[in-house]
Structure formats: structure tokens, C-alpha cells
C-alpha positions as CSV (number, residue, x, y, z in Angstrom):
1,X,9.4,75.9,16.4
2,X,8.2,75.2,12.9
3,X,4.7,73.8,12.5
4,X,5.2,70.7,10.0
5,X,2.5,70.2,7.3
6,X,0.6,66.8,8.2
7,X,2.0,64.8,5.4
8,X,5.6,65.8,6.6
9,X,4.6,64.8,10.2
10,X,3.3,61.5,8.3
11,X,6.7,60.8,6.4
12,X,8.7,61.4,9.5
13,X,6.6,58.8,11.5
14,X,6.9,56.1,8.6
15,X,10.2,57.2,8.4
16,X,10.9,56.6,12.7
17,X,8.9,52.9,12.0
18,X,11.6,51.8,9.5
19,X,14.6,53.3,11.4
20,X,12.8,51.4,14.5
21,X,12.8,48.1,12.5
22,X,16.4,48.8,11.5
23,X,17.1,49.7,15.5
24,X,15.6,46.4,16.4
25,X,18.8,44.3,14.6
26,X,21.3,47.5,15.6
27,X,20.1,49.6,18.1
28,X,23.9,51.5,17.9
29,X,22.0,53.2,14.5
30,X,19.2,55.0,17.2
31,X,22.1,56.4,19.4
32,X,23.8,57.8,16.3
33,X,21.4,59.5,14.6
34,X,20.4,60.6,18.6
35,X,24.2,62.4,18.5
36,X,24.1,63.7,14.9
37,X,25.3,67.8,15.2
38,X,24.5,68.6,11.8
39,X,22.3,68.3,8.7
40,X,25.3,66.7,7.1
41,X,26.0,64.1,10.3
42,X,22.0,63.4,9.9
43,X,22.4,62.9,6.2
44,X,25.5,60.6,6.8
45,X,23.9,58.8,9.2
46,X,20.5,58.3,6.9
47,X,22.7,56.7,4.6
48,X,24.2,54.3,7.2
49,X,20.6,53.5,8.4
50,X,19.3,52.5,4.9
51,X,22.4,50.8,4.3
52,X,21.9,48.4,7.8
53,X,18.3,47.6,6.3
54,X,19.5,46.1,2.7
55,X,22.1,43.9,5.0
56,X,18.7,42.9,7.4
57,X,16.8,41.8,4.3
58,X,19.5,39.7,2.7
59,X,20.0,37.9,6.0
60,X,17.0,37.2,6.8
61,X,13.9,35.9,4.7
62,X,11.3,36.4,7.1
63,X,8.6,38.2,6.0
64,X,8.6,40.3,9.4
65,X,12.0,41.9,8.3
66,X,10.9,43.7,4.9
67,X,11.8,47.5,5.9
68,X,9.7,49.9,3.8
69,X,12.5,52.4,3.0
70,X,10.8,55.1,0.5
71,X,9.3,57.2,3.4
72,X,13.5,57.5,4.5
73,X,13.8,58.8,1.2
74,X,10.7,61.5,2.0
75,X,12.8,62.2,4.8
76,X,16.0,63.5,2.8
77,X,13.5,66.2,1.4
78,X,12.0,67.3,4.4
79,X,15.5,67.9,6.5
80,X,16.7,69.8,3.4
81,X,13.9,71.7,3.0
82,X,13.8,73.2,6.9
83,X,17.9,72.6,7.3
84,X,17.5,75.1,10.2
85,X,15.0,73.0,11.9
86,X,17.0,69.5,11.3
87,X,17.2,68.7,15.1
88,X,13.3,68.6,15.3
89,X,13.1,66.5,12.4
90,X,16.0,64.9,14.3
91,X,13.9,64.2,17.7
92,X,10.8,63.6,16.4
93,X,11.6,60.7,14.3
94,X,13.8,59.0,17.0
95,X,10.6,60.0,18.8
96,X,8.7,57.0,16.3
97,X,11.6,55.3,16.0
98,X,11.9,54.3,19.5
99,X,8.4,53.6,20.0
100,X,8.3,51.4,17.0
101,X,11.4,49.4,18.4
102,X,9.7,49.3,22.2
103,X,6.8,47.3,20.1
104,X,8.8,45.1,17.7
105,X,10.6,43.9,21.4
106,X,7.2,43.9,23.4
107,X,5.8,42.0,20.6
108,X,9.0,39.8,20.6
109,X,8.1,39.1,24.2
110,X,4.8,38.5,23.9
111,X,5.7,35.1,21.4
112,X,8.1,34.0,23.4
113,X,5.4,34.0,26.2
114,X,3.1,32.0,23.8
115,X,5.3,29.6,22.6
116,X,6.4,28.8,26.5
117,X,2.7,27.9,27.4
């Protein structure tokens, strides 16, 4: 087990929130990254995440879809600096990435609650 530096722990949380925001439109992208094998298949599927977050922004104007994407880009550095350690990397950004979507929904729920009373 590799003990990350804080500021990599840092990038790979703001990098879990954005893939979380992403997951909240496509939730498929979560599960993907979940059964990446390799540094490449993570790579691949990096690209395929930031990808799905230009196509959320040009749908949608709201100012609650903006997806701050450099951290992602942070991310690219950090799985190719510990390549042997890419499936931490891996689980601990689905890690934020999962808790990020449970809030964007329970915050979802929590209007529609508001707006019903």
C-alpha cells in the first residue's frame, strides 16, 4: 500500500467530485472505470469521462452542471506516476466519486421535497 502525499489525496477527491457530477447524468461512466483492468483501460476510460462532461455542459446551461475538470487532469499524473498502484488510485476516487453522486441525488431529493410543500 502506497502512502499518497496529501495534495495527491486532494486531486483524487476533486477528481472523484467531478467524475460524481459526470455519474449523476451517466452513472454507466462509475461502473466502467469500477471494471478498468489496467492503467491503460483507466486512462481510456478518463478520457471517456471528461468527454461525457463537455456533452453535460453544452446541454445544459444551469449553473449547477459546470464540472471543474483540471483536478481530472491532476489525476493523469498521479496514476502515471505510481502505475503499479493504479487500482488504489482506481478505488479511492470511485470512493469520492460515489459519495459525491449519493449527495447530488440526496440533494436532488431534498428539492423535490421543497417544491411539493
Amino acid at each position: 500500500m502506497i502512502k499518497f502525499e496529501s495534495q495527491e489525496l486532494e486531486v483524487m477527491k476533486k477528481s472523484g467530485e467531478a467524475i460524481g457530477r459526470v455519474a449523476k447524468h451517466y452513472i454507466s461512466e462509475i461502473y466502467q472505470l469500477d471494471r478498468a483492468r489496467t492503467v491503460e483501460d483507466i486512462e481510456k476510460q478518463i478520457k471517456n469521462i471528461s468527454l461525457r462532461a463537455m456533452s453535460i455542459e453544452k446541454k445544459e446551461e444551469k449553473d449547477d452542471t459546470k464540472i471543474y475538470m483540471p483536478p481530472i487532469a491532476d489525476l493523469m499524473v498521479i496514476i502515471n506516476k505510481y502505475k503499479e498502484a493504479y487500482d488504489e488510485i482506481k478505488d479511492i476516487v470511485i470512493v469520492y466519486a460515489s459519495i459525491e453522486l449519493s449527495y447530488l441525488k440526496w440533494k436532488e431529493n431534498q428539492t423535490k421535497k421543497e417544491k411539493e410543500e
